[in-house]
C-alpha positions in Angstrom: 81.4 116.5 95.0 85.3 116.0 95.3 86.7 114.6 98.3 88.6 117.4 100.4 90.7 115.3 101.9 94.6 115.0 100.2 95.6 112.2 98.8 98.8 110.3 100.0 100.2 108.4 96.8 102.6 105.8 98.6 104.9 104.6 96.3 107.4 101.3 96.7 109.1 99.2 95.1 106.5 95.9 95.4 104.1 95.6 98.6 104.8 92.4 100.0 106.0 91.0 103.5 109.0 93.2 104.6 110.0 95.8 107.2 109.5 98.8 104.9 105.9 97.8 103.9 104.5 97.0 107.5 105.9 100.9 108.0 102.9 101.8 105.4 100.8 99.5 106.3 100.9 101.0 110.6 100.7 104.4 109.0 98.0 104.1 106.9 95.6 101.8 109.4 96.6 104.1 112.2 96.0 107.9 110.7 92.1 109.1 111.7 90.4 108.4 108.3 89.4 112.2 108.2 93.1 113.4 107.5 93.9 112.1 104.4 92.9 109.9 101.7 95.7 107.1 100.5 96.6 105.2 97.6 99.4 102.9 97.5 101.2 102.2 94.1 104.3 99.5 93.8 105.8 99.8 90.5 106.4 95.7 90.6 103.8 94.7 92.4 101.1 94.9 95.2 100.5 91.2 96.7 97.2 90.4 97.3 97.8 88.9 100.6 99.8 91.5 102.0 97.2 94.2 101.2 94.8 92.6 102.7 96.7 93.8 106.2 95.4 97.3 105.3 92.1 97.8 107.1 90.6 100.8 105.7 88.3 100.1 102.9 89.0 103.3 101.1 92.3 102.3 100.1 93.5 101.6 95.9 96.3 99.2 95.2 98.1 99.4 91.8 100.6 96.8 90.2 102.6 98.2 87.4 104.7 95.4 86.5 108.1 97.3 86.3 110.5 94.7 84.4 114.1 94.9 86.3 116.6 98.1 85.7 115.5 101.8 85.3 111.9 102.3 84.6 111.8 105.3 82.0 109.5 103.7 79.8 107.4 103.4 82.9 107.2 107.7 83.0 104.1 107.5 80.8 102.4 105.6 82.8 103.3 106.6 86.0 102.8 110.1 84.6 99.0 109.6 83.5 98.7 107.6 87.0 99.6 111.1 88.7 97.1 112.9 86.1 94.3 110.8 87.0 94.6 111.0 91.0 96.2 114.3 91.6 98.1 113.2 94.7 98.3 116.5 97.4 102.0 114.2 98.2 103.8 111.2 96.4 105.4 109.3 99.6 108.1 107.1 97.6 110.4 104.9 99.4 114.3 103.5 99.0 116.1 104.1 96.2 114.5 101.5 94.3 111.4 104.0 93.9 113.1 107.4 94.1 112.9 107.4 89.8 109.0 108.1 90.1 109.9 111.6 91.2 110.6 112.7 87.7 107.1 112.3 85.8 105.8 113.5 89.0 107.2 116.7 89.1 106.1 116.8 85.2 102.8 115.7 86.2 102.3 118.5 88.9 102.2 116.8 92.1 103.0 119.2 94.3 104.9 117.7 97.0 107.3 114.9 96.4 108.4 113.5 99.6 111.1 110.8 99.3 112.1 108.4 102.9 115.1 106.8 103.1 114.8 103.7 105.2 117.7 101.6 105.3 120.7 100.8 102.6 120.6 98.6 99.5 121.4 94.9 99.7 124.1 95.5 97.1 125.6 98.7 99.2 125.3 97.7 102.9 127.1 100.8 104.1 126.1 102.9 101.7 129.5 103.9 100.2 128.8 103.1 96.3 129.5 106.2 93.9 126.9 104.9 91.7 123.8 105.1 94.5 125.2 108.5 95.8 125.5 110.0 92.3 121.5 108.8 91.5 120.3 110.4 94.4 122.5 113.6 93.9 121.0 113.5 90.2 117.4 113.1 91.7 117.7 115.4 94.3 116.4 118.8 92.4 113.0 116.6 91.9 112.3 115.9 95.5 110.5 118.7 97.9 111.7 117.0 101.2 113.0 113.6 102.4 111.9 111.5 105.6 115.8 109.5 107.0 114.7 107.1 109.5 118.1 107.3 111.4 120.7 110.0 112.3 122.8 107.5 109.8 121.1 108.3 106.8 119.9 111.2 107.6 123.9 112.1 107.9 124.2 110.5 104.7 121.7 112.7 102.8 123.7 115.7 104.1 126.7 115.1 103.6 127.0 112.6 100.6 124.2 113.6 98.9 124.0 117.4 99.1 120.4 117.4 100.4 120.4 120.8 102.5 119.6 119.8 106.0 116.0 121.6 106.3 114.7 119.4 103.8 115.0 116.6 105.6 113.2 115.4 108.0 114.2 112.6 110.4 111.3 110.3 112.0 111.9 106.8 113.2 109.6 103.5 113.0 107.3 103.1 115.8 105.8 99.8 116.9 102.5 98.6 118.2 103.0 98.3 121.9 99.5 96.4 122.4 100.2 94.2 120.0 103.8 93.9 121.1 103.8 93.3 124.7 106.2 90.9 127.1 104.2 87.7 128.2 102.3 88.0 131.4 104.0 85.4 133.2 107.0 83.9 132.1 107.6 82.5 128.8 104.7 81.8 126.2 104.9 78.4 124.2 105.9 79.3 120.7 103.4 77.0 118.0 105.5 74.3 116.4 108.4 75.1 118.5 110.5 72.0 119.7 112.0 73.7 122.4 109.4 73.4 125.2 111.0 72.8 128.0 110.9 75.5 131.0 115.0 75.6 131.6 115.4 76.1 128.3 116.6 79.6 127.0 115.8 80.5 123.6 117.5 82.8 121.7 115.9 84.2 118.5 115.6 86.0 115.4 113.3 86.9 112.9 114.4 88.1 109.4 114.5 87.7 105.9 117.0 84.8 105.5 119.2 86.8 102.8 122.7 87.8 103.2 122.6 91.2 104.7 120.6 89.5 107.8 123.5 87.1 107.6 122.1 84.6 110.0 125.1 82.6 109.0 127.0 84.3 111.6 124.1 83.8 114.4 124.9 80.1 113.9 128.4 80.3 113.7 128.0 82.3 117.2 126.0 80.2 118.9 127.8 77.0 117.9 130.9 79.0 119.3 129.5 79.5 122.4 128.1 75.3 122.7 131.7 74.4 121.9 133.5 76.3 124.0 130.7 75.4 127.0 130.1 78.9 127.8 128.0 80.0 130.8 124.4 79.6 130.2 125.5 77.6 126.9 124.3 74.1 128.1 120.6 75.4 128.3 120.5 77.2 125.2 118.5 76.6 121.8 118.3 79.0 118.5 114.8 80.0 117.1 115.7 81.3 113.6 112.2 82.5 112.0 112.3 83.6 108.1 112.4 82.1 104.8 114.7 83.3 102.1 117.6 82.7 99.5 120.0 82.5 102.6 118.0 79.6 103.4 120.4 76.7 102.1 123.3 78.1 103.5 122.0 78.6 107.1 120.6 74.7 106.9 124.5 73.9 106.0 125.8 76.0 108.8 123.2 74.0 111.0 124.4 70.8 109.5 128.4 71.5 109.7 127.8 72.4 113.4 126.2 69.3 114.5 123.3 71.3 116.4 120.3 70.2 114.5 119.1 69.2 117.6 119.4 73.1 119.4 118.4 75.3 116.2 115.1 75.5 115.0 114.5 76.9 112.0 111.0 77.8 112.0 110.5 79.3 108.4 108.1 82.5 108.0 105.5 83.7 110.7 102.4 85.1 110.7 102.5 84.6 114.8 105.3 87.3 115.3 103.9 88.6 118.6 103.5 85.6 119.8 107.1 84.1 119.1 108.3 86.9 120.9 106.5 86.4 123.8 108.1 83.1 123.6 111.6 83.9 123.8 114.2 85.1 126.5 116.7 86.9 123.8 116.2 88.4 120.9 119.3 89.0 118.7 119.9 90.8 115.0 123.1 89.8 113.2 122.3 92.1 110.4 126.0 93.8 108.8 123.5 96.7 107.6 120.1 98.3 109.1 118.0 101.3 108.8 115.8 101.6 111.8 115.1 97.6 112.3 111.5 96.7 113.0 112.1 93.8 114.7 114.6 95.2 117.5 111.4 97.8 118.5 109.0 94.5 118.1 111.6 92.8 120.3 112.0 95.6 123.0 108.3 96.3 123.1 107.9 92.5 124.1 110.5 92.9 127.0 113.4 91.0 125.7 117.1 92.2 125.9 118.4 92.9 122.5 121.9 91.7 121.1 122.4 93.4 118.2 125.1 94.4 115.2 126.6 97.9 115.9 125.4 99.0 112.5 123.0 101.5 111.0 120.2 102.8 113.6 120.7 99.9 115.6 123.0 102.1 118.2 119.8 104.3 118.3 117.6 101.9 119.5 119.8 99.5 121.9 121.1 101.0 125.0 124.0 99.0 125.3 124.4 98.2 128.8 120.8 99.1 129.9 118.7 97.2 127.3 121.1 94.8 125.1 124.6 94.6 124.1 126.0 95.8 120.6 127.9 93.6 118.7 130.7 94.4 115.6 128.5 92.9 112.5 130.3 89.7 110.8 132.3 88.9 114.5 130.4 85.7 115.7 132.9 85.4 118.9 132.0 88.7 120.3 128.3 87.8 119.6 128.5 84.6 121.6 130.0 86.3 124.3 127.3 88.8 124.7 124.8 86.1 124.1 126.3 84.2 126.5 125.9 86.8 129.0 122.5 86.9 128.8 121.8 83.1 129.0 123.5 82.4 131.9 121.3 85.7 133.9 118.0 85.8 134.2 118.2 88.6 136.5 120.2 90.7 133.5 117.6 89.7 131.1 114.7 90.6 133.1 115.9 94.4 134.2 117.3 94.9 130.4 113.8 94.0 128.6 112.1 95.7 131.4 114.2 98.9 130.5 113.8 98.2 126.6 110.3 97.9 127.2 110.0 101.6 129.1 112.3 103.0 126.4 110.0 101.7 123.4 107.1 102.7 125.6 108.7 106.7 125.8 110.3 107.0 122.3 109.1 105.0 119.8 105.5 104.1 119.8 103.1 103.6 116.8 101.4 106.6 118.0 103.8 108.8 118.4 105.0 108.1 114.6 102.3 108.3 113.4 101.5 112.1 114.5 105.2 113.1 113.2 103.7 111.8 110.0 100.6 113.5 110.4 102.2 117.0 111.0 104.8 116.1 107.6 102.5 115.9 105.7 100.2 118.9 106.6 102.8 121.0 106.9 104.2 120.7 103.2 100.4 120.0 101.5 99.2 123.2 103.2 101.6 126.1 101.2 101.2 123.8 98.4 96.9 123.6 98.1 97.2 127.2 99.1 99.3 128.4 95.9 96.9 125.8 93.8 93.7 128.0 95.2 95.7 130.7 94.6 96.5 130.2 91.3 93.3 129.0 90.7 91.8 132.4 91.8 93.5 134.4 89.6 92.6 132.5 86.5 88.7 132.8 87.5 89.2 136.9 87.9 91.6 137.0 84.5 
């Protein structure tokens, strides 16, 4: 007998450590097992690691290997791929995947839902002709699109044509167990050289790659040392990541003479944990979707000082739970972490209040029923026009 329960066909780019994947990874450990069946399908590749953070033992991975550039002689396969499992929804993601949409419409998957998450590398602001005439000439082969921030989901309206009741705007959520402030005072981060209880430790944690541009963070926080700003003096950097930005932040590090305040503390598995060992969080990003890591941040009760790009205006309250920055301006970005350094009062009440606001509109939970009511609301119309279709071949 046939499993009755639809099949979710999640589709990325690869499935490896990143924002967008631990998004599909929440979903799919979080959604009662008795709702939908799920399949996820990266058309580079699916890391072995990575997947083992999905807990439910029902789940296929698929590697397809896609070579850089447009994928069309990847149709065929993705096409028989569709055949085979007869997804009731193919969830792609980014632009990267939005191609798969074609030999799924020719395949007959019946709903093809598409998210936007966050901009391209190469198009931080999304204003490239070339990304907004793809998406216009993909549109017709979408059903309905997810935007994870008023930004994009502006975007899809306006730039790309997408009418606005096919689309659909839910934000991240975060786990608020697992992301929770320290019980009393600051935690001890593993590793960290920074152990000292007047210290105050200022962090981020990112991809090191150019639109994270961590290179500013230093250049902020060395602006701040030098010009002996309040709360400056007992200050020291936590910069966790790995990346191709790598190099250049170690030369920052180097030309500021602060080896001895900025740690650089390479990629963690121990997220939670770091937070809980910091007193600011701070995202220098100069482009963001709906950033991860400011919930993760707010959930653990830290102030957030953040870029004034993207969704990150949606999240931060400036002036209740963090500041907001310009993107690329390291002196207003010292000032605001300076602020922070030199108050623990003001950090206190702001994580407190980013904690409560996390706590009220954006937990796991919460995101994970929006997603649960998507995706039963365009499945249903479309199993009942397969049974009815099915009906009237059986009476013909």
């Amino acid at each position: 007998m046939s499993d009755p329960r639809p099949l979710v066909m999640h589709l990325v780019y690869s499935f490896d450590v990143g924002g967008l994947e631990n998004g599909v990874v929440n979903l799919i450990n979080r959604m009662p097992p008795e709702r939908f069946r799920h399949m996820v399908v990266a058309l580079t590749k699916c890391a072995p690691a990575f997947c083992e953070r999905v807990t439910r033992a029902d789940v296929d991975f698929v590697s397809l290997h896609k070579p850089p550039g447009q994928g069309f002689k990847l149709y065929p396969a993705l096409y028989r791929l569709f055949r085979q499992h007869r997804p009731a929804i193919l969830h792609s993601r980014n632009l990267a995947a939005l191609e798969a949409v074609v030999p799924a419409r020719a395949a007959g998957v019946p709903v093809r839902l598409h998210g936007e998450h966050g901009w391209e590398e190469s198009d931080p602001r999304g204003t490239r002709r070339k990304f907004r005439v793809l998406r216009r000439l993909y549109r017709p082969f979408v059903t309905h699109y997810v935007a994870l921030s008023g930004d994009l989901e502006r975007y899809l309206v306006r730039a790309v044509g997408v009418p606005p009741g096919r689309v659909t705007r839910i934000c991240n959520g975060v786990d608020t167990i697992r992301f929770r402030p320290a019980e009393e005072g600051r935690t001890l981060i593993a590793g960290c050289p920074f152990d000292a209880p007047d210290r105050v430790l200022i962090g981020t944690v990112g991809r090191l790659q150019a639109v994270k541009d961590q290179v500013t963070l230093v250049r902020a926080f060395a602006q701040a040392v030098a010009q002996h700003a309040p709360g400056s003096e007992r200050a020291c950097l936590v910069i966790a990541g790995d990346g191709p930005l790598r190099a250049q932040v170690e030369a920052e590090v180097r030309a500021a003479g602060l080896g001895g305040r900025i740690w650089l503390a390479g990629e963690r598995k121990d997220v939670p944990e770091l937070m809980r060992g910091l007193d600011i969080f701070v995202l220098p990003s100069i482009s963001e979707g709906i950033s991860n890591t400011i919930l993760e941040a707010m959930a653990s009760g830290l102030p957030v000082v953040a870029t004034d790009v993207g969704g990150n205006g949606e999240l931060v309250a400036a002036g209740e739970t963090g500041a907001l920055v310009p993107a690329s301006d390291p002196a207003a970005m010292a000032r605001a972490l300076s602020d922070y350094a030199a108050d623990a009062a003001l950090r206190q009440s702001h994580g407190a209040a980013g904690r409560r606001r996390v706590e009220q509109g954006f937990s796991l939970d919460g995101m994970v029923a929006r997603y649960m009511d998507l995706y039963a609301r365009l499945a249903g119309p479309a199993r009942a026009a397969r049974r009815q279709s099915r009906n009237e071949r059986l009476a013909s």
